[in-house]
TIKE-472648 format. One record per residue (C-alpha): residue in one letter; y, x, z. Coordinates in steps of 0.02 Angstrom, whole numbers, padded with zeros to 5 digits, always signed. Example, Ala and Ser with C-alpha at 12.3 -4.5 7.8 and 13.67 -1.06 7.14 Angstrom:
2
a-00225+00615+00390;s-00053+00684+00357;
***
This chain:
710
x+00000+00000+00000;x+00100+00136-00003;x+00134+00156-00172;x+00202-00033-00172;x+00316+00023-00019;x+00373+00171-00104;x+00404+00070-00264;x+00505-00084-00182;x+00626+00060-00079;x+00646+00132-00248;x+00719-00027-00332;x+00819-00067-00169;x+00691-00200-00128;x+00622-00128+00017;x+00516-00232+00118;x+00462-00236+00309;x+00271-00193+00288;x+00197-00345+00361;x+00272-00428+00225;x+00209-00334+00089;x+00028-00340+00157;x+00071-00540+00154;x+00130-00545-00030;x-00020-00424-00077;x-00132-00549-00004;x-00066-00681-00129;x-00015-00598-00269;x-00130-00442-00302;x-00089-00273-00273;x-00010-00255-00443;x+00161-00196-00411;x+00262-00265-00555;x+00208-00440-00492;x+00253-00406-00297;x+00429-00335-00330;x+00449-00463-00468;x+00430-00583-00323;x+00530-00484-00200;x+00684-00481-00309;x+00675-00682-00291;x+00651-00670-00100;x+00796-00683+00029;x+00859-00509+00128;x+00792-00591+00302;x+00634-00634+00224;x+00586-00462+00144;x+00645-00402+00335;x+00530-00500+00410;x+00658-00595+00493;x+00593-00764+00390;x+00438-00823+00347;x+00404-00805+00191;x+00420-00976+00037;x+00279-01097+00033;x+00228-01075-00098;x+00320-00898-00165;x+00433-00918-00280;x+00340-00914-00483;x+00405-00725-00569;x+00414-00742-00744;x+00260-00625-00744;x+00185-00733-00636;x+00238-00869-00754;x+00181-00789-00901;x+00006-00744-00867;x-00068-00916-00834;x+00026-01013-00969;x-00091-01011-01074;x-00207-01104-00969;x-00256-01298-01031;x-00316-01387-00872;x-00398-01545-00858;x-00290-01683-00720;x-00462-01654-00624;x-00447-01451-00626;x-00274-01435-00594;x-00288-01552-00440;x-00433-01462-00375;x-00338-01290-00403;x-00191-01385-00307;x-00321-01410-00177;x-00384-01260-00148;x-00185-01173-00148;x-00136-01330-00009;x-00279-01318+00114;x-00240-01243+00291;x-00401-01158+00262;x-00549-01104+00129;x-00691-01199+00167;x-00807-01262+00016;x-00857-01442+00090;x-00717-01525+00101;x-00652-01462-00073;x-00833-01532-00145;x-00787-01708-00044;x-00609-01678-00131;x-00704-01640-00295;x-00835-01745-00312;x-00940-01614-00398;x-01064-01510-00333;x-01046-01330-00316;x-01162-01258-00431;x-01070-01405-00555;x-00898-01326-00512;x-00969-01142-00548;x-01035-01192-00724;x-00873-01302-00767;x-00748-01221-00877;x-00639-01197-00713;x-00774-01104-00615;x-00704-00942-00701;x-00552-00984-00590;x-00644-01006-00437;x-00716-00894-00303;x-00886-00987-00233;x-00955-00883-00108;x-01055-00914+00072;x-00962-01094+00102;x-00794-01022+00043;x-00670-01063-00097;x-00554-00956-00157;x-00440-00939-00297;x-00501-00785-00419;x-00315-00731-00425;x-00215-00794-00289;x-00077-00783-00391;x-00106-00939-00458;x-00078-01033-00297;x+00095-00985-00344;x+00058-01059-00539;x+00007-01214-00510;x+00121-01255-00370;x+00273-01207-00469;x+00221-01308-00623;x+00174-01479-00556;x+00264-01602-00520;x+00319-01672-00341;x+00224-01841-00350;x+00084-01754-00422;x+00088-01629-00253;x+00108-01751-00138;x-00055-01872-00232;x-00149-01717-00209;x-00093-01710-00021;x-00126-01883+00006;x-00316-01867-00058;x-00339-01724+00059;x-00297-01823+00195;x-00443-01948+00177;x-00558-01825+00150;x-00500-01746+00320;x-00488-01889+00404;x-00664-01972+00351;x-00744-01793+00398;x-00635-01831+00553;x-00552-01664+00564;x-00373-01713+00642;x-00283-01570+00617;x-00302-01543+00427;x-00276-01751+00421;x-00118-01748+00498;x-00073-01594+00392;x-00092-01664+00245;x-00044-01825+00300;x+00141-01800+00337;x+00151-01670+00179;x+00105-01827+00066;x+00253-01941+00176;x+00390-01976+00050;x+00467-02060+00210;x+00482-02008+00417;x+00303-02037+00483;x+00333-02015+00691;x+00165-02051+00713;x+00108-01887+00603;x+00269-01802+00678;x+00195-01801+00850;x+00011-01743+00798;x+00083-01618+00706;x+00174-01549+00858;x+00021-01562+00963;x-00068-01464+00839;x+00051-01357+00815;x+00054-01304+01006;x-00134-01265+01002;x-00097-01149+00849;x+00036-01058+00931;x-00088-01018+01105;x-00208-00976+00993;x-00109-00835+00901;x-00087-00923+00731;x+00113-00923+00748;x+00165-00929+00565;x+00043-01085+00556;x+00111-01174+00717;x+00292-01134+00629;x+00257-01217+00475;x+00167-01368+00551;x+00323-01408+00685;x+00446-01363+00551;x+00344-01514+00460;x+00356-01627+00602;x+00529-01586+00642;x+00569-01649+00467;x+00471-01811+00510;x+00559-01833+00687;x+00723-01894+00745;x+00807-01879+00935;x+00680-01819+01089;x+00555-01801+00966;x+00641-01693+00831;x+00713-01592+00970;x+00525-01541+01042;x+00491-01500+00861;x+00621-01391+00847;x+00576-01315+01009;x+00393-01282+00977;x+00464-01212+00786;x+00586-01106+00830;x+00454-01016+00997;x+00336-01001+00850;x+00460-00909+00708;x+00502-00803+00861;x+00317-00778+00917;x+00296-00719+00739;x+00441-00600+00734;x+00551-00707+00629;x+00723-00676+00746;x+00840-00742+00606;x+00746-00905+00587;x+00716-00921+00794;x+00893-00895+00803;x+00950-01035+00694;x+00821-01159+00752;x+00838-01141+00937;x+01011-01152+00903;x+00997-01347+00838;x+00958-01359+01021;x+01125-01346+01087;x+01215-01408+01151;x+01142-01589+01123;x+00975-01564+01154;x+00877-01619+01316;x+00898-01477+01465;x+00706-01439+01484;x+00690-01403+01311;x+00859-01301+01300;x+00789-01222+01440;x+00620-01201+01361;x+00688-01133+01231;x+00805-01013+01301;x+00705-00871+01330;x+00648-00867+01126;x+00834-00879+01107;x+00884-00732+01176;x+00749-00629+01107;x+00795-00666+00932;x+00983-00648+00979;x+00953-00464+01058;x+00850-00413+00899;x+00986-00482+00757;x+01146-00425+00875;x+01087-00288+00962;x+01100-00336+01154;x+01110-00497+01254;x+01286-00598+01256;x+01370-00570+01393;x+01358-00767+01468;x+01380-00808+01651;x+01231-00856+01699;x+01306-00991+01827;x+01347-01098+01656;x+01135-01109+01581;x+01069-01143+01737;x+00980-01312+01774;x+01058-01477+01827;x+00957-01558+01915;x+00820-01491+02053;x+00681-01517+01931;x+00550-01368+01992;x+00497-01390+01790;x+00663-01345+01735;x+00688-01228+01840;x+00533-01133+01804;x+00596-01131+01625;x+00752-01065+01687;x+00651-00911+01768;x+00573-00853+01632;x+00716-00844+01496;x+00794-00749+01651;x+00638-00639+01645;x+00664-00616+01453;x+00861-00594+01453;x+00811-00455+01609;x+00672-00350+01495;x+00811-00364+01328;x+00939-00294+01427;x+00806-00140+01480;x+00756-00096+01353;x+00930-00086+01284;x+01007+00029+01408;x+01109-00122+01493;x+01063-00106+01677;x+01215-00208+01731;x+01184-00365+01625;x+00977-00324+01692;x+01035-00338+01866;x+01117-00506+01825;x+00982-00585+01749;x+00866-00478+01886;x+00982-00617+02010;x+00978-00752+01893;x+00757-00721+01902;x+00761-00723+02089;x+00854-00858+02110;x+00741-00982+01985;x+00580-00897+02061;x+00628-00948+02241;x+00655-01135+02175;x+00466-01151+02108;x+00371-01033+02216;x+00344-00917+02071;x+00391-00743+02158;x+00234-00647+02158;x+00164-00713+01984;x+00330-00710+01860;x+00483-00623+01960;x+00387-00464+02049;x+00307-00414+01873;x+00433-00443+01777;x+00557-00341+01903;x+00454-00197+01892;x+00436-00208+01713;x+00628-00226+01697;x+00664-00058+01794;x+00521+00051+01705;x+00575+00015+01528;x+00767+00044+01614;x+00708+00211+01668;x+00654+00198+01855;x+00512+00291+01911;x+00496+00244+02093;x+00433+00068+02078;x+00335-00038+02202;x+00147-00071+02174;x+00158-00226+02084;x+00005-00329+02006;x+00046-00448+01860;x-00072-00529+01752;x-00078-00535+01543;x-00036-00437+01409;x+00123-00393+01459;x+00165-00397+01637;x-00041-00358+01661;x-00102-00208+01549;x+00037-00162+01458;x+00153-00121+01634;x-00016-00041+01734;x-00049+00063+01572;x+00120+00119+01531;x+00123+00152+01745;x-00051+00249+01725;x+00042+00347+01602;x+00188+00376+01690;x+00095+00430+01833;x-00011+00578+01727;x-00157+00459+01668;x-00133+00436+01491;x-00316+00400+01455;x-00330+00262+01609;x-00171+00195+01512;x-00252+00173+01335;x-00430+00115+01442;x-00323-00027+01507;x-00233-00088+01343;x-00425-00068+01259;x-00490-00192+01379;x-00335-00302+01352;x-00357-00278+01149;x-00536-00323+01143;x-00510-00490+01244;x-00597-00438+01411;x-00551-00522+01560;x-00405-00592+01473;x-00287-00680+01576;x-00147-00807+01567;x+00031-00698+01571;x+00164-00819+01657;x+00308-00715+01559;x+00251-00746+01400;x+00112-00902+01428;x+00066-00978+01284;x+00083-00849+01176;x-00027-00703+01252;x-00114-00693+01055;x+00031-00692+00953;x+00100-00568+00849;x+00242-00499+00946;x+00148-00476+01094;x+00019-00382+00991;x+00180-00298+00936;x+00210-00219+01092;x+00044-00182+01137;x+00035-00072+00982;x+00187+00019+01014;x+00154+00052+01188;x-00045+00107+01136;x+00066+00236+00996;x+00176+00300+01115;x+00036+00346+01232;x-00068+00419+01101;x+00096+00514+01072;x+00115+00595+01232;x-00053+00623+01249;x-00017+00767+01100;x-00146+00649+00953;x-00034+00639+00836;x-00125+00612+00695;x-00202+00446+00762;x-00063+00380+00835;x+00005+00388+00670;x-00135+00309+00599;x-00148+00167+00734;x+00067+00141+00701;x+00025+00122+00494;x-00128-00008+00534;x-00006-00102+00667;x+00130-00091+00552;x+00038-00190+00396;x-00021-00341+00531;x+00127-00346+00665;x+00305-00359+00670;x+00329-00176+00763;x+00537-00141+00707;x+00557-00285+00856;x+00479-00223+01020;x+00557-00124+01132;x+00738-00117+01044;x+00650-00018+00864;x+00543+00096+00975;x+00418+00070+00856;x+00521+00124+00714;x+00589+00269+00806;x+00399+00305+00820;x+00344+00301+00648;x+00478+00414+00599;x+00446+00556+00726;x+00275+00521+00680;x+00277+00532+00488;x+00385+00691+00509;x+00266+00791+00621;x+00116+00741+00506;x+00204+00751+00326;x+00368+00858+00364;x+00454+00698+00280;x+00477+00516+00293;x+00335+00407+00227;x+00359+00234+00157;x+00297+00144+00309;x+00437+00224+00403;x+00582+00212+00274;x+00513+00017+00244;x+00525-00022+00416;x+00711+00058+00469;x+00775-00030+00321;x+00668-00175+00406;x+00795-00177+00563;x+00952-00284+00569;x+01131-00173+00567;x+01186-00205+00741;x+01026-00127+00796;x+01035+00056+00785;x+00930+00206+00819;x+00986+00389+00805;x+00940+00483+00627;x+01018+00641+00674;x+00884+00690+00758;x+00746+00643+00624;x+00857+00739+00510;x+00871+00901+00619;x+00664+00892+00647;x+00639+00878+00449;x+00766+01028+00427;x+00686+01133+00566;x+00488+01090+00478;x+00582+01159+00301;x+00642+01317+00370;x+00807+01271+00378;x+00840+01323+00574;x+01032+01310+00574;x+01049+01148+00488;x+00904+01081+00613;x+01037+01171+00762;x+01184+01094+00684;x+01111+00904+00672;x+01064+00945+00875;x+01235+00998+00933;x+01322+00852+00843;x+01174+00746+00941;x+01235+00807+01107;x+01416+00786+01046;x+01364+00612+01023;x+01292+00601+01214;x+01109+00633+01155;x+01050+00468+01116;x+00880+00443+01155;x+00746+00299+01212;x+00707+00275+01365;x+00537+00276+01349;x+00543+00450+01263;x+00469+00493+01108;x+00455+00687+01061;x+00618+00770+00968;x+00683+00953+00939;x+00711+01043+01114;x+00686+01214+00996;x+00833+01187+00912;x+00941+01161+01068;x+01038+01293+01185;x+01055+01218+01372;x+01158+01292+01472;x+01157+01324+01639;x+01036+01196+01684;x+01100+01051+01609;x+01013+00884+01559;x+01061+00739+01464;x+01087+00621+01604;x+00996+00492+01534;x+00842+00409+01641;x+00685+00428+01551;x+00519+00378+01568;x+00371+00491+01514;x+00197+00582+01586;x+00246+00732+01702;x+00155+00848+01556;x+00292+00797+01433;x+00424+00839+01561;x+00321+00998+01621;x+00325+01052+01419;x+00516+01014+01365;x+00569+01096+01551;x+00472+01253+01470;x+00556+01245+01314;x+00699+01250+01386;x+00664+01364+01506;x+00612+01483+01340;x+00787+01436+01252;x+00912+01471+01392;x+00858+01617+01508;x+00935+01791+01472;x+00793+01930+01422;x+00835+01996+01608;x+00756+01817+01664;x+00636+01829+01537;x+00549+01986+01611;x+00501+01882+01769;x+00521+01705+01692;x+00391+01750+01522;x+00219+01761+01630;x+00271+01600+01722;x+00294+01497+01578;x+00151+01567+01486;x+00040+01527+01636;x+00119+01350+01611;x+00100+01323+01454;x-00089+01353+01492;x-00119+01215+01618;x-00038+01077+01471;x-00177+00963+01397;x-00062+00903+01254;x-00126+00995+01115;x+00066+00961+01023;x+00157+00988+01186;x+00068+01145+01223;x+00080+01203+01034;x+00268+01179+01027;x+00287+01275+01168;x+00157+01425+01136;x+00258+01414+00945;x+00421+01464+01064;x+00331+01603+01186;x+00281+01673+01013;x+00468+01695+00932;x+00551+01742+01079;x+00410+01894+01074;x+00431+01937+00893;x+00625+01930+00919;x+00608+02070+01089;x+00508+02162+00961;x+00318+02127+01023;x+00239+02095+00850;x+00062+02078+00909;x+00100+01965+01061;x+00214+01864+00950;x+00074+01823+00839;x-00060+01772+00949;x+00046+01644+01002;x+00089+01595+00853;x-00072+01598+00813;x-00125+01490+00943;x+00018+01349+00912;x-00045+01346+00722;x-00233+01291+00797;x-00160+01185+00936;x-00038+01084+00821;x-00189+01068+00682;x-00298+01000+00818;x-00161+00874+00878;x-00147+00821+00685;x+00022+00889+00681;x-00010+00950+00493;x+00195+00987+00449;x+00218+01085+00608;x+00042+01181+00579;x+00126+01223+00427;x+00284+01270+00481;x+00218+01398+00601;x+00082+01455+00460;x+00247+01495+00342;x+00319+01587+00511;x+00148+01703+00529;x+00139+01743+00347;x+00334+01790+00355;x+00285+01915+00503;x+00131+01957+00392;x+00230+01981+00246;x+00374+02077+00350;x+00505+01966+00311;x+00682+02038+00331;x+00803+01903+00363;x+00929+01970+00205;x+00796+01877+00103;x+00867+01718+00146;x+01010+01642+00080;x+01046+01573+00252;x+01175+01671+00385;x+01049+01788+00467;x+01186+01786+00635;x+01182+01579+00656;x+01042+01580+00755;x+01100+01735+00848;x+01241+01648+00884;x+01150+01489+00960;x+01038+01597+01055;x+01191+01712+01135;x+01296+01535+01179;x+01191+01521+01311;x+01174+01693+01394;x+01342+01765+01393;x+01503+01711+01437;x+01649+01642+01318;x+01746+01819+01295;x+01572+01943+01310;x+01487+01810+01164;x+01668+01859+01044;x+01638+02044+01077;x+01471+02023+01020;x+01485+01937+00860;x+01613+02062+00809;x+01502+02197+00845;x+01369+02138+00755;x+01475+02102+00623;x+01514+02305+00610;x+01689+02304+00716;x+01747+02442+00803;x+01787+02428+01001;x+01987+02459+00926;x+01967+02319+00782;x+01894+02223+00921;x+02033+02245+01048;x+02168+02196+00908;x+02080+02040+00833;x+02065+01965+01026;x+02223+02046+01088;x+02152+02144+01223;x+02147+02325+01266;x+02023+02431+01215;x+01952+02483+01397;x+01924+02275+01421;x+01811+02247+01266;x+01739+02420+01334;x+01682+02313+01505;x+01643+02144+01410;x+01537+02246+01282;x+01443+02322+01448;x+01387+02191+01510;x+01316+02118+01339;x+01232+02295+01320;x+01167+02219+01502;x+01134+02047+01471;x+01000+02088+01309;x+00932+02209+01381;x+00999+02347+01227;x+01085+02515+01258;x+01174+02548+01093;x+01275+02431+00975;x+01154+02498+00839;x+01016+02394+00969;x+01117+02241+00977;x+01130+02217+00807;x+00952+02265+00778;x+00914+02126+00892;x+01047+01992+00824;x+00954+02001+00634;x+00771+02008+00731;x+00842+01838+00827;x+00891+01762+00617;x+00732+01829+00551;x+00618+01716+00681;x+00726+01582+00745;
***
């Protein structure tokens, strides 16, 4: 599916990848025909952000293949049939028939068929789209209309009422409300997109009360199923006239489609939503859009509007008894995705609040593998439990959404790159992954593609164009990672210092970027809380450890970060930082220490299925091989230096450096900074101190051994 990906970006058609598995499925993989039908989609629909047209819009190549086709009134209402049916069983299309199946095999429309162990399919599902597009209304709804009688003699209520209110020309309440009660058991059991269409069906049936429960059960269901602009706009019919449980209801979906399209929650007081009345029902609705406004604003970096809604949680748990099962889960949920550590032992239940906080906790904690063991058991539907945050919809896709991109990110920091990858492409082409977590998922499968191909793959490119604008994630470092993998060190340090500039921007839950290319000085950190094993902290304190010391520290600081390194199970954590021991040997001159590490990071990364870092450190053993001398590049041998230097000498001491290296005399020195000779004498002292060299011939020696290998 790739190639499709790769073509639709290229014709600036790109698609979220769900969706393109969903038009392959009923159009073919041929790729003229799916971006044929892509140019005729709507921007929110090739996002994801829609459902997709039922049926897809008819391409003129669509259009063109089956036109020569000469169907009987017979065959083209059984093809009808088999394109309208909620599913592909062969009975009730021989009831629909009236011909038997070995009958319809031999029949001059067999060749169009697909008879196979009780199924009937179309042989190309493109002409669902056909014969849809090119009959007529009545015709549809006659076809419909059959359908139902068959259903409802075999006395299969759900397809009946189906078909029943798709062959009203008027309002039929009485199908209205089946269809709503059928749509409800579609939604709990997972089938979202289904439950959507069949509510959006019995809204249009419905007027008042009833529309408005319609709406409500249609709008949790295009949210359930990751469609945020359609959620948005059909919760919305809810207000301000509709009835206060269902606003309420409703709420919750509301604000999850709302954070995804703006960016963040609104900014509401939360004294105006709350409930009216005393109703414990409405006020148990009230808790849990509370509980979902709390976990938005988390994962989003807004701990103020968190502890509002936090209140706003405690407050409608204490009216309905509903402390220990909704409001203590979802609490400690709220605060680990915010970046808080120290969190009480709390036991929820469910996908969510259940395996999804204990395994991201197990994680957290230094037990990656109990982490992925508890989201397996949750995945293959052991012990599987009813999750009061998100009840109801426990199976649907954007709860599978986050389960995926939590199992990735674990698989991440456990150093397997390679699968994780893997598991984020198969997630990607099923779920709606750019939503979770505020485009953590994204974030992912760019990091991800980059460590395994050097370069962004279609899956990634498809699903960042896949996000909304308001919701952002930082490219600069993507772009200094892809840099650093090419060789190019001092664009890779340049994209780095303009991400500090920017206040280092990075998710919470953290996902792995370039320490290599960044100088810290004097201790500092980001300031941002984050949330990751102790290993991955243990490994990026090395790296920086390896980046900032002075080659005086070094002496005493090397065998203590080597021993480190040694006790880190990550194969990509421990690779990275084995790939540093190894240059900052080369650059002090130790050849054959310099290599083995290298040596080592190569096999480490190739284990972790880090393929474009293997490589890059490959390409960095065959240039110490080869004997590389840095004036073989076209790049500034002394940029690197220069980064390196920032962080071990002071302002005045890093000048009188540069200019030495760049063949200045202490006099030519003294004039260009406007001090006296005897002063650059002292500053250039204590460089000669500092890195460890005892002649200017040394220190520049040592400034083109630093461009050669950094």
């Amino acid at each position: 599916m790739g190639e499709i990906l790769e073509d639709l970006i290229a014709h600036d058609l790109s698609c979220a990848p769900h969706v393109v598995a969903d038009l392959v499925s009923r159009l073919t993989e041929d790729r003229s025909t799916v971006r044929a039908v892509a140019a005729l989609l709507e921007p929110a629909q090739r996002q994801g952000l829609a459902p997709l047209p039922q049926p897809l819009p008819l391409a003129g190549v669509t259009e063109v293949q089956f036109d020569h086709l000469e169907l009987t009134p017979q065959d083209r209402a059984t093809l009808l049939a088999v394109s309208l049916r909620l599913d592909d069983r062969l009975d009730p299309l021989l009831d629909f028939d009236g011909r038997s199946a070995d009958e319809l095999s031999t029949a001059p429309l067999g060749d169009l068929l697909q008879l196979h162990a009780g199924r009937a399919r179309l042989a190309d599902p493109r002409l669902a789209v056909w014969v849809q597009a090119t009959t007529s209304a009545p015709s549809i709804a006659g076809v419909h209309a059959r359908l139902h009688r068959v259903f409802d003699d075999r006395g299969e209520r759900v397809h009946a009422g189906w078909h029943g209110a798709r062959a009203s020309v008027g309002g039929d309440a009485a199908a209205a409300a089946e269809l709503v009660r059928i749509a409800r058991d579609r939604s709990e059991a997972g089938l979202s997109e289904q439950a959507y269409r069949l509510a959006a069906e019995a809204a249009a049936h419905s007027t008042g009360a009833d529309r408005d429960e319609a709406l409500l059960v249609a709008g949790v269901a295009a949210i359930a199923a990751g469609h945020a602009v359609t959620a948005a706009s059909t919760l919305g019919a809810l207000y301000p006239d509709g009835g206060e449980l269902l606003r309420l209801q409703g709420l919750g979906g509301l604000f999850v489609a709302q954070a995804h399209l703006r960016g963040g929650v609104a900014e509401v007081d939360t004294a105006v939503l709350r409930p009216r009345t005393g109703d414990p029902e409405h006020w148990y609705a009230w808790a849990r859009a509370a509980a979902f406004a709390a976990v938005l604003c988390a994962e989003r970096g807004d701990r103020r509007g968190m502890r509002s809604w936090i209140d706003a949680l405690r407050t409608g748990s204490a009216r309905v008894s509903a402390d220990r099962d909704l409001r203590d889960p979802v609490i400690a949920l709220a605060w680990l995705v915010a970046g808080d550590r120290e969190l009480d032992d709390v036991q929820g239940g469910g996908p969510l609040t259940g395996a999804m906080l204990q395994a991201l906790r197990a994680a957290v904690d230094g037990d990656v593998d109990r982490g992925l063991r508890l989201l397996a058991v949750g995945d293959a539907g052991v012990g599987a439990e009813v999750d009061p945050f998100v009840a109801g919809f426990e199976r649907s896709p954007l709860v599978g959404a986050y389960r995926a991109v939590t199992e990735v990110l674990l698989l991440t920091w456990r150093g397997d790159i390679g699968a994780a990858r893997e598991r984020m492409l198969h997630a990607a082409v099923e779920l709606p992954v750019a939503l979770p977590f505020a485009g953590l998922g994204v974030v992912l499968a760019r990091r991800l593609d980059l460590a395994v191909l050097g370069h962004l793959g279609p899956f990634s490119k498809a699903l960042t164009a896949a996000l909304p604008t308001p919701l952002r994630i930082d490219l600069l470092v993507d772009r200094a990672v892809e840099a650093f993998l090419s060789g190019r060190s001092d664009e890779a340090a340049l994209c780095m210092r303009l991400w500090c500039d920017r206040g280092a921007p990075e998710t919470t839950l953290v996902v792995p970027g370039l320490d290599e290319a960044v100088v810290v000085t004097q201790g500092a950190t980001w300031g941002q809380r984050t949330i990751e094993p102790p290993e991955v902290t243990l490994a990026q304190e090395l790296r920086v450890r390896i980046t900032s010391c002075s080659d005086e520290e070094w002496r005493s600081e090397g065998p203590l970060v080597v021993a480190a390194a040694r006790t880190l199970t990550s194969p990509f954590s421990r690779g990275r930082v084995e790939a540093m021991i190894g240059t900052r040997s080369l650059i002090r001159g130790d050849t054959e220490t310099g290599r083995a590490h290298l040596a080592m990071a190569r096999n480490l990364l190739e284990l972790s299925g880090a393929d474009a870092w293997a490589r890059a450190i490959s390409a960095r053993l065959d240039q110490v091989d080869a004997g590389e001398h840095p004036s073989s590049s076209s790049r500034d041998p002394l940029a690197a230096c220069r980064r390196v230097w920032e962080s071990m000498l002071t302002a005045r001491e890093f000048e009188v450096a540069m200019l030495v290296v760049s063949g200045s005399s202490n006099r030519d020195i003294a004039t260009a900074l406007h001090l006296s000779v005897r002063t650059v004498e002292v500053h250039l002292g204590r460089v000669f101190t500092k890195l460890e060299v005892r002649t200017r011939v040394e220190l520049t020696v040592l400034a083109h051994r630093i461009g050669q290998f950094v």
